[in-house]
C-alpha positions in Angstrom: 0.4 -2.6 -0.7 -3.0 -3.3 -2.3 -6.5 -4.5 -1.6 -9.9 -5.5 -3.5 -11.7 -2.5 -3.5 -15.5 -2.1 -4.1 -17.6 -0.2 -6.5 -18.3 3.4 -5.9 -21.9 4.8 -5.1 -20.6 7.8 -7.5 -21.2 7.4 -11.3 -18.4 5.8 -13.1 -16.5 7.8 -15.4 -17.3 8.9 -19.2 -14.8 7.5 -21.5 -12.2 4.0 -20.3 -8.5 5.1 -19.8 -6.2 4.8 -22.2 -4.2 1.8 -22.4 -1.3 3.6 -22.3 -1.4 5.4 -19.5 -3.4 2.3 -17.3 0.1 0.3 -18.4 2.5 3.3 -16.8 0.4 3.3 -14.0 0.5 -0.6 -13.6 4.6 -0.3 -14.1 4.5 2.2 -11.1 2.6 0.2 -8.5 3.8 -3.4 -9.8 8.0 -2.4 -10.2 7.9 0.9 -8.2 5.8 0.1 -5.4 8.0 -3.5 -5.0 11.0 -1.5 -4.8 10.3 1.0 -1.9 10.3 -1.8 0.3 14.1 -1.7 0.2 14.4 1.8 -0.4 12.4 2.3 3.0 15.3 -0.3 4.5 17.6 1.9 3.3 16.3 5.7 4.7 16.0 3.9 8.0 19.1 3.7 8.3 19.5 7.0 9.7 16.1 8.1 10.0 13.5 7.3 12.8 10.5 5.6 11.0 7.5 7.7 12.1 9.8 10.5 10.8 10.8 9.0 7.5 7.6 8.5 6.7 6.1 11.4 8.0 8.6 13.5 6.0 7.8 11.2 3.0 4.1 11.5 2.8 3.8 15.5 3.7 6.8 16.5 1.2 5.1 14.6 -1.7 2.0 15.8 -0.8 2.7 19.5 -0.7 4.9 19.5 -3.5 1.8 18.0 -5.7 -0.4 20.2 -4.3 1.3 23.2 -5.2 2.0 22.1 -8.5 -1.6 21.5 -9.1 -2.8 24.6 -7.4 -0.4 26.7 -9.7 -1.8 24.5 -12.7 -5.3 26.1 -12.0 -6.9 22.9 -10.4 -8.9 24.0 -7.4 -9.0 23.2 -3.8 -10.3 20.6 -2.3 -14.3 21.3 -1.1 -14.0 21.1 3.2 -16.1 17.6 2.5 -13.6 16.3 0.1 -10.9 17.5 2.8 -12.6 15.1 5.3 -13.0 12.1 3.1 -9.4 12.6 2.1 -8.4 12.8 5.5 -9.6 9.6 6.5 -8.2 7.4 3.7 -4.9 9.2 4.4 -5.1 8.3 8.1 -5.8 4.7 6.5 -3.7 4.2 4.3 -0.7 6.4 5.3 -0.9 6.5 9.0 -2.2 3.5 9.7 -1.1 0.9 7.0 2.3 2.7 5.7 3.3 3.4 9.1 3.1 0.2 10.5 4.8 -1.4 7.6 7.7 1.2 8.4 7.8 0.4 12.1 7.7 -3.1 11.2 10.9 -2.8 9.2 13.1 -2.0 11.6 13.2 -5.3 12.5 12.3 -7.7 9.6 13.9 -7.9 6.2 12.0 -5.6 3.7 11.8 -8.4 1.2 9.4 -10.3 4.1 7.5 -6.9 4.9 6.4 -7.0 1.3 5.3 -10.8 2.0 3.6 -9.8 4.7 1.0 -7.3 3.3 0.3 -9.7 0.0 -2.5 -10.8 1.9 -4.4 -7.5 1.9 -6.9 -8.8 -0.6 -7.5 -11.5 1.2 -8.9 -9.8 4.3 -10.5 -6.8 2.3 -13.1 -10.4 0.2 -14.0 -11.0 3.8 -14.7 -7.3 5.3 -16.8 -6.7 2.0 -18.6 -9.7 2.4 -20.8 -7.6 5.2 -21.4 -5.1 2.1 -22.3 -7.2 -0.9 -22.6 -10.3 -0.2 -20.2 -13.5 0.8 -17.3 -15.0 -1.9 -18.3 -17.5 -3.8 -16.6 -20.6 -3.9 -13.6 -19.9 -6.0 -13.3 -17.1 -3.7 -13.3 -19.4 -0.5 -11.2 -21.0 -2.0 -8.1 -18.9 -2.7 -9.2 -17.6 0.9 -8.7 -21.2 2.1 -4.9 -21.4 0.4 -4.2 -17.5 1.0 -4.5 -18.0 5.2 -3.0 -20.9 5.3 0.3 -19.4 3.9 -0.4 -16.8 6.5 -0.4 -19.2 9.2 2.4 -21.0 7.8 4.5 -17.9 7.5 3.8 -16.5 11.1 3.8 -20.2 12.6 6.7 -21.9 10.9 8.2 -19.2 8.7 10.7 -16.3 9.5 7.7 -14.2 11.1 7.8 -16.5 13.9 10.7 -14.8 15.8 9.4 -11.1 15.4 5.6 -11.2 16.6 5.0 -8.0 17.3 6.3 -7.5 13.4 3.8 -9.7 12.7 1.1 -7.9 14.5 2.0 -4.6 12.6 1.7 -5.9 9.3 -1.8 -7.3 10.4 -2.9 -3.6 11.1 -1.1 -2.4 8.4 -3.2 -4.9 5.7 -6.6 -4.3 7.3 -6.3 -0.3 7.4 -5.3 -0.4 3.8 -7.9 -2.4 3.0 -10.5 -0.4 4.3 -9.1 2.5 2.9 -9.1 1.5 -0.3 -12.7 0.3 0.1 -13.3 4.1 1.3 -11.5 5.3 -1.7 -14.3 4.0 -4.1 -17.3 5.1 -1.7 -16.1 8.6 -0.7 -16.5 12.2 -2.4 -13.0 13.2 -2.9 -11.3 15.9 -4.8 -10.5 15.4 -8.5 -7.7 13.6 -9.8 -4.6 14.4 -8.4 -5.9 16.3 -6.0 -7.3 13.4 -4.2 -3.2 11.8 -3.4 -2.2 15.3 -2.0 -5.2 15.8 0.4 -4.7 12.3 1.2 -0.7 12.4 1.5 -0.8 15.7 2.8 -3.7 14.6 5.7 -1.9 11.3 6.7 2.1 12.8 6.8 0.9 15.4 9.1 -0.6 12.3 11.2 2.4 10.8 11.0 4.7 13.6 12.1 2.3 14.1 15.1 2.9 10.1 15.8 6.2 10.8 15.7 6.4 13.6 18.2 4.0 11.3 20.4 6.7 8.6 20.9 9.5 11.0 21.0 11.5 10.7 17.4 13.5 13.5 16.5 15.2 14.7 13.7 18.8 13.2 13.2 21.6 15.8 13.0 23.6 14.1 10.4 21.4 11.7 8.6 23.5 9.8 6.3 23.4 10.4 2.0 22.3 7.4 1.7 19.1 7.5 3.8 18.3 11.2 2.4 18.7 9.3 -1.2 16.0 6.8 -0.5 13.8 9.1 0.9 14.0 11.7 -2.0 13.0 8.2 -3.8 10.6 7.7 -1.5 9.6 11.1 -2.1 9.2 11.1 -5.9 8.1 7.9 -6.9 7.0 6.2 -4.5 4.7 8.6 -3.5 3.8 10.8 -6.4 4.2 8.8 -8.8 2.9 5.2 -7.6 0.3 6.5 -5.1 -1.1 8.5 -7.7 -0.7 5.6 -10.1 -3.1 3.3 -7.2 -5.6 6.0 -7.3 -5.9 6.4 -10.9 -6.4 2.5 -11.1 -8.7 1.5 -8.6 -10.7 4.4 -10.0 -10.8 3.7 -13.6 -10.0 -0.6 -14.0 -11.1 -3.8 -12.5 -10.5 -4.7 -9.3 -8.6 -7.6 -10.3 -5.9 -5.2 -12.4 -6.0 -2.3 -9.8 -5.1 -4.9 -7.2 -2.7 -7.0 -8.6 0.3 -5.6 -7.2 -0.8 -7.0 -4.4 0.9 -10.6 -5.6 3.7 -8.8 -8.2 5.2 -6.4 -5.2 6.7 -9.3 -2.9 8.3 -11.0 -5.6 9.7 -7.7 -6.7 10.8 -6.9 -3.0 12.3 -10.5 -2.4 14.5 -10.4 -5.5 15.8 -6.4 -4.9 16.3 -7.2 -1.1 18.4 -10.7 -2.2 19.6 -9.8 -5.3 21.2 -5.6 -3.5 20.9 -6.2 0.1 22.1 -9.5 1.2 18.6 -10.4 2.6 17.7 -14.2 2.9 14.6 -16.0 3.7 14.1 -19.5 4.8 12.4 -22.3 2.3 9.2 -22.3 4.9 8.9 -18.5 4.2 9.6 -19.3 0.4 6.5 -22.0 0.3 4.5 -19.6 2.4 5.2 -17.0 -0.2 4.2 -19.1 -3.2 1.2 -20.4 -1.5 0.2 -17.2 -0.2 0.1 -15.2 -3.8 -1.8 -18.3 -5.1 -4.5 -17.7 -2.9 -4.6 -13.9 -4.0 -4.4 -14.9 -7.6 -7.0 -17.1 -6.9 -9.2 -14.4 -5.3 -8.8 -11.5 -7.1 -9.8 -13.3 -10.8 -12.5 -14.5 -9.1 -13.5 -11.4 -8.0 -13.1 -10.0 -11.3 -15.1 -12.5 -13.0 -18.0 -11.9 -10.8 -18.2 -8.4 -10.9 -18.0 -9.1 -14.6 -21.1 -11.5 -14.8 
């Protein structure tokens, strides 16, 4: 999941990135992030979703934040904690949570389709910050929503509305979270993805308890295998990853996952699970990442000029 985020009020940072590590970083939320979209399919298998993703979210947390605390890096200030917490609640609770509720119902290649449109909403909600899009961005708004509108009105959305509705919540709390991520004092480095992983799979577990999940006796080895994924890479490594980028790149490149993710998704989920999607999902889908395409470059270009 990923959205066009704003500049930060902080300074910007002394030295660019090196290419290097911007292209691992890129590898991890284009291939990585597109592939835990079947790997959540997978854990919930066995797993209840508020659970799994509880479980996810506060293991990969606290195992980063003690290996950065035993590296020497300090803790979080009680401000940082805050600001953490609320992008966590965002972008975890919120957005993650709803996209893990959703699929329990929906194939994970069409969950990924679902949230490409993050960007989308995320031009309009800054527009009451810095000013309307400009017509290329109108544009690609114009050809983004109407894939939306074909996906939920004729496409395979159609049958699972309240799907439909959770990925809706699920793009606009990432969205603004991401947007927060730019504004906000947050911890250093690292140290920013635990406070925010730890903050939001506590949230989660509470969630959990709310509805009244518990935890499965004998989960099966191939849900605990996709969660350890989960775990690991999806959350250390390509949360971590979206931090460093939307921190350090253009909004264009930091986001761009946004229209490489579903294409990753869709070809794991036919390609390993069986998963098929109708042709008016499949011209949503290519009208849909246009309009992002469309958006984001033209985005880029004008924070460029």
């Amino acid at each position: 999941m990923g959205a066009a985020p704003q500049p930060r009020t902080t300074a910007p940072v002394a030295t660019p990135p090196s290419p290097s590590l911007v292209l691992l970083a890129l590898f991890a939320v284009w291939v990585i992030w597109g592939s835990t979209y079947l790997a959540i399919k997978l854990a919930l298998v066995s797993l209840p979703p508020f659970v799994m993703a509880g479980t996810r979210s506060l293991a990969a947390g606290a195992l980063l934040y003690g290996w950065l605390r035993l590296r020497g890096t300090p803790a979080p200030q009680p401000r940082q904690w805050r600001n953490a917490a609320v992008i966590g609640v965002l972008m975890l609770t919120l957005a993650n949570g709803a996209v893990v509720w959703a699929q329990g119902s929906i194939p994970s290649s069409l969950a990924a389709l679902g949230v490409a449109t993050t960007p989308l909403w995320v031009t309009l909600a800054t527009g009451f910050l810095e000013g309307w899009p400009k017509r290329a961005e109108w544009i690609g708004l114009a050809i983004g929503f109407a894939g939306v509108f074909l996906l939920n009105g004729d496409g395979d959305l159609r049958a699972t509305p309240a799907a439909a509705g959770a990925l809706l919540v699920a793009q606009l709390a990432w969205a603004t979270g991401a947007i927060l991520n730019r504004r906000l004092a947050l911890p250093h480095g690292l140290m920013a993805s635990a406070a925010q992983m730890l903050a939001g799979g506590a949230t989660l577990l509470v969630v959990a308890l709310l509805v009244g999940e518990s935890v499965p006796t004998r989960p099966t080895a191939g849900s605990l295998a996709a969660l350890a994924y989960l775990v690991v890479f999806g959350s250390i490594v390509a949360f971590s990853a979206f931090n460093f980028l939307i921190r350090n790149v253009s909004p264009a490149l930091a986001t761009s996952n946004a229209y490489v993710n579903p294409l990753v998704a869709v070809l794991l989920g036919v390609g390993l699970a069986g998963e098929r999607l109708g042709e008016t999902t499949l011209v949503a889908m290519a009208v849909i990442l246009s309009g992002v395409a469309i958006v984001l470059l033209a985005h880029d270009r004008a924070r460029a000029r």
